[in-house]
N, C-alpha and C positions, 0 to 999 in steps of 0.2 A: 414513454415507450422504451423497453429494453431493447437493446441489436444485440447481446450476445446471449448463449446460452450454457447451459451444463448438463450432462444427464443426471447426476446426483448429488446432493449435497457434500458438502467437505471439498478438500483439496482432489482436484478434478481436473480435466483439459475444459479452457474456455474456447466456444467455437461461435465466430458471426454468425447471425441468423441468416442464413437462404435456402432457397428450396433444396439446393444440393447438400448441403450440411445437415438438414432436418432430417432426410431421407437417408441419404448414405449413413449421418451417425446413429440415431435414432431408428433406422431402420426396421419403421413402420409395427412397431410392437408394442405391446402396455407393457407399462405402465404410460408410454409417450404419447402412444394412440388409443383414444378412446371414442366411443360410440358418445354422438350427441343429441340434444332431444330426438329430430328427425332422423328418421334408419337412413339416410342418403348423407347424412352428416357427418363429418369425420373431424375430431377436434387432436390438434397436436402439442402435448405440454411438453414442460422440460423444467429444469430448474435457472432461478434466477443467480448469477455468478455475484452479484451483492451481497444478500440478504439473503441464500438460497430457503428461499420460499418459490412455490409452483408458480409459473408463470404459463399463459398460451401465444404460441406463434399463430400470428396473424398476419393476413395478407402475402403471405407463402404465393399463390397463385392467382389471385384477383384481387389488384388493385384499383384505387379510385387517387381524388384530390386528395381525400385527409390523409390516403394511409399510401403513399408513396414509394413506398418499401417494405419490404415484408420487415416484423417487428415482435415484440413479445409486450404481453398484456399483465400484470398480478393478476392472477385469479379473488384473491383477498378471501377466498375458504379454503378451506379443505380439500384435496384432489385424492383420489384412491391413488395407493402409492406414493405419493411425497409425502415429506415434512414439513406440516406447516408452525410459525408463529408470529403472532400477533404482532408484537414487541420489536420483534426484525424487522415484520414488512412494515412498521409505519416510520423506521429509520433508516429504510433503505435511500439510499439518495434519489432513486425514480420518485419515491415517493416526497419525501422533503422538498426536494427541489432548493434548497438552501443553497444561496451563491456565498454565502459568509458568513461561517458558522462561528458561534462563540467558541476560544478554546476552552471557557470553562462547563460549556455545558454538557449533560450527561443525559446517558439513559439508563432505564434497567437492564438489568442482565437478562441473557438469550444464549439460545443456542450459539449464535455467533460470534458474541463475546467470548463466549468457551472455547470456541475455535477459533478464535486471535490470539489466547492464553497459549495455544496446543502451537500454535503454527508458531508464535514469538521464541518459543521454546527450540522446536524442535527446528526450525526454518532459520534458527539466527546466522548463522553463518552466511545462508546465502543473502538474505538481508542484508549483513553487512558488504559485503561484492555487490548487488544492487548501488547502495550509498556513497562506496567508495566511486563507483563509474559514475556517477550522478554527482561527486563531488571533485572530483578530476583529481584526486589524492589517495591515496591508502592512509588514510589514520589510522591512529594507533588499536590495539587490543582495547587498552585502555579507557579510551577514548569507546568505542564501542561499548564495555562494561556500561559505562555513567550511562550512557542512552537508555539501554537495558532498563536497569534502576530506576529512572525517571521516570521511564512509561509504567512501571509497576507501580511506584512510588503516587504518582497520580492517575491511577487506575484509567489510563487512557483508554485501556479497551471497548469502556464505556462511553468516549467521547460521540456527541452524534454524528457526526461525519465521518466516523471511523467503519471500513466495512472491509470486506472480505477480499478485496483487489488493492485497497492503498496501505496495509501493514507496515511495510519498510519507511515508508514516510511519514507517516506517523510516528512513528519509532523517533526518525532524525527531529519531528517538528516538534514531541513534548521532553527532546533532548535538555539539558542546561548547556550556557553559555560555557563557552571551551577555550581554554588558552590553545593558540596554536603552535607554541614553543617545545622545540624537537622533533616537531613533523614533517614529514617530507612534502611542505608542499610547492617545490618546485618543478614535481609531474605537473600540477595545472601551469601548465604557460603564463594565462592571461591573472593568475594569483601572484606568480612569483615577479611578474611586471610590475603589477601595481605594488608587491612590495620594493620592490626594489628601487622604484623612481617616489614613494613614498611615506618609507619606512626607514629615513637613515642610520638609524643604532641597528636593523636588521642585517644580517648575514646570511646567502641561504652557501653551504658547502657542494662541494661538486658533484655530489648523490639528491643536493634539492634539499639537504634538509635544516628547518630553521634553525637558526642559533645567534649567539651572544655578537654584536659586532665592536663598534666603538663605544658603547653606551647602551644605559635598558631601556626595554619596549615590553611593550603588550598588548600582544595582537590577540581578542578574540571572536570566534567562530559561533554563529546560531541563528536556529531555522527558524522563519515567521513569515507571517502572511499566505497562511495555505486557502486557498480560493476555489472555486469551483463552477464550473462554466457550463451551461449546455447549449449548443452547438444545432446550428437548423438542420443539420443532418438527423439529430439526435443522437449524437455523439455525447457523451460525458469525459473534459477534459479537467484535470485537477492539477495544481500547481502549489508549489511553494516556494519563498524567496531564502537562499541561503546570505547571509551577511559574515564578512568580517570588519572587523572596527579596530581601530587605532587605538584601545584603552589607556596610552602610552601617561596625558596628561589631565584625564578625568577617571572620575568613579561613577559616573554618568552618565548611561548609556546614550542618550540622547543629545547628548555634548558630544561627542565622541563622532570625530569625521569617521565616515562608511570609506573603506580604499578598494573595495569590492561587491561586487553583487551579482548575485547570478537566479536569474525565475527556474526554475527545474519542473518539469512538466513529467505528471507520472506517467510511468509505460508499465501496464501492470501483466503485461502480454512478457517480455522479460521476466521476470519473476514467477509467473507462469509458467513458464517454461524451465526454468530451473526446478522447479518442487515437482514437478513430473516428468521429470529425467530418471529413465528404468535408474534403479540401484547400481545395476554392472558399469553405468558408464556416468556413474554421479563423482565427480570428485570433491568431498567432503571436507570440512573442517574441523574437528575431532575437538579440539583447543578449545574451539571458539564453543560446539556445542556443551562441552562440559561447563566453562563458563557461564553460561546461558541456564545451564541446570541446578549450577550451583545458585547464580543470584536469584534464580525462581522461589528455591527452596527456602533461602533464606527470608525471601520475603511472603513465605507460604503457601506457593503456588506448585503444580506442574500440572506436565503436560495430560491432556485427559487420552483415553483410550475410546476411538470413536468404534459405536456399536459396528458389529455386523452388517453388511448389507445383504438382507434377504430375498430382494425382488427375484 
C-alpha cells in the first residue's frame, strides 16, 4: 500500500494520502476523478511518487480491519490520463517489497530511469546539500565529481531499488571508497572524536580540517549496507551505513578497524522540497551544476527534456 501521492508524473510535490489532501489538492476533477462501474461510484487516482505509475486512493472515507487508513492501490493498467509502465511498476518498491537488494542487480530502462538521468543532472547540487547534512561534513567538490562518475559509471539508475525519492543516496551508496584527507571533517563532532582518540598521526586544524600530523594515516570514507524496511504503518523506511576505516596499516578493507559508523535513514521529503522551491527563492549551485553537465556528457548522457503536460 502507498501513503503518499502526486498529481503527475516527474518532479512534483509529494502529499500524504487523506481525505483532506485528496480533496483540497486534487480537487475533485479528472483526470483524479473518475466515474466507476456503478453511477453512484466515485474512484480517486493520482500518481505513485515511486514509480510514478497510476495508483487509487483507497479508504479515503470508509474503513474497515484490513484497510485502517486511507492508502493508494497500483492500478497495474492503464488509467485515462496517466502514464503508465510496466517496467516501473514492477520495480516500484510497493511492489518488490525487497528488504536487501543486491547491489549488483538491475532492471531495464523506463521512464524513470530517464528521470533519475534528468534529476542527477539537473538536481546535483541539491543532492550534494542533501549528503553533506546526512554526512555531518561538507566534502569536497571533488569528492562529489567521483560519486557523480560512479553512478554513471555503473549505471546505477538501473539498480532495483533505485526509484524516484532515494536519488541522493544512491548516488553516495554506488560512490567509491574516498580518502578523507583534506576534508573538514571536524563539522561532525562525533567524526572528529573518534579521530582524534583514534587516529594518532591524524591532525584536524582549527577550521576542522584533516591533515598531516606526527606520522601517515589513511582514513577512508564509504556507503554500504542500504536496507529497506516496511513498517506496520505502511510506512517505507530506507537506510544506509556510512563507514570510515583506518586504512592506515592494511590494504584490506576488512582488516581495517571501522573508527566510525553512522545508519542514515532517508528523508526524501527534504529533497522534495528543495527541487520544488519556486526559482525566485531557489538558491543554486551554478559550479556544481556545470559539473554535473560536464561529467554527463563526457560519459554520454544529459539531461532529457520532459514532455509537455496537456491534461
Amino acid at each position: 500500500m502507498v501513503v503518499h501521492f502526486k498529481t503527475k508524473a516527474g518532479p512534483s510535490p509529494v502529499y500524504e494520502i487523506t481525505p483532506d489532501n485528496v480533496e483540497r489538492v486534487l480537487g475533485r476533477r479528472w483526470p483524479w476523478l473518475q466515474k466507476g462501474r456503478l453511477r453512484e461510484e466515485a474512484r480517486h487516482f493520482a500518481v505513485c511518487p515511486y514509480c510514478d505509475n497510476p495508483i487509487q486512493n483507497a479508504a479515503l472515507y470508509n474503513r474497515n480491519e484490513n484497510s485502517p487508513r486511507p492508502y493508494g492501490r497500483h492500478t497495474g493498467s492503464q488509467i485515462d490520463g496517466f502514464p503508465f509502465n510496466l517496467t516501473d511498476l514492477e520495480h516500484c518498491p510497493w511492489t518488490l517489497k525487497n528488504t536487501s537488494p543486491k547491489r549488483s542487480a538491475r532492471r531495464k530502462p523506463g521512464p524513470v530511469s530517464e528521470n533519475l538521468i534528468t534529476m542527477a543532472i539537473n538536481e546535483f547540487d541539491r543532492i550534494i546539500l542533501i549528503l553533506r547534512e546526512d554526512f555531518g561534513f561538507s566534502f569536497s567538490k571533488k569528492i562529489a565529481e567521483k560519486m557523480l562518475e560512479q553512478w554513471f559509471d555503473e549505471k546505477a539508475w538501473l539498480y532495483t531499488a533505485s526509484h524516484l525519492r532515494n536519488l541522493p543516496w544512491m548516488i553516495a551508496y554506488f560512490a567509491p571508497a574516498t580518502t578523507l584527507f583534506g576534508q573538514y571533517v571536524g563539522q561532525n563532532d562525533d567524526l572528529a572524536h573518534a579521530i582524534r582518540t583514534k587516529v594518532p598521526n591524524a591532525e584536524l586544524s582549527a577550521e576542522g580540517q584533516l591533515g598531516k600530523g606526527q606520522g601517515w594515516f589513511f582514513l577512508e570514507m564509504q556507503c554500504l549496507d542500504h536496507k529497506i524496511k516496511m513498517l506496520s504503518d505502511e510506512t517505507l523506511v530506507e537506510s544506509l551505513c556510512l563507514l570510515v576505516r583506518d586504512m592506515t596499516t592494511t590494504d584490506e578493507p576488512v582488516k581495517a578497524p571501522i573508527i566510525y559508523e553512522k545508519r542514515i535513514t532517508f528523508d526524501p521529503t527534504r529533497f522534495e522540497r528543495l527541487v520544488n522551491t519556486p526559482p525566485d527563492r531557489a538558491r543554486r549551485d551554478e559550479d556544481l551544476l556545470q559539473r554535473a553537465a560536464v561529467i554527463a556528457a563526457k560519459k554520454g548522457y544529459k539531461a532529457c527534456v520532459a514532455p509537455p503536460d496537456t491534461r
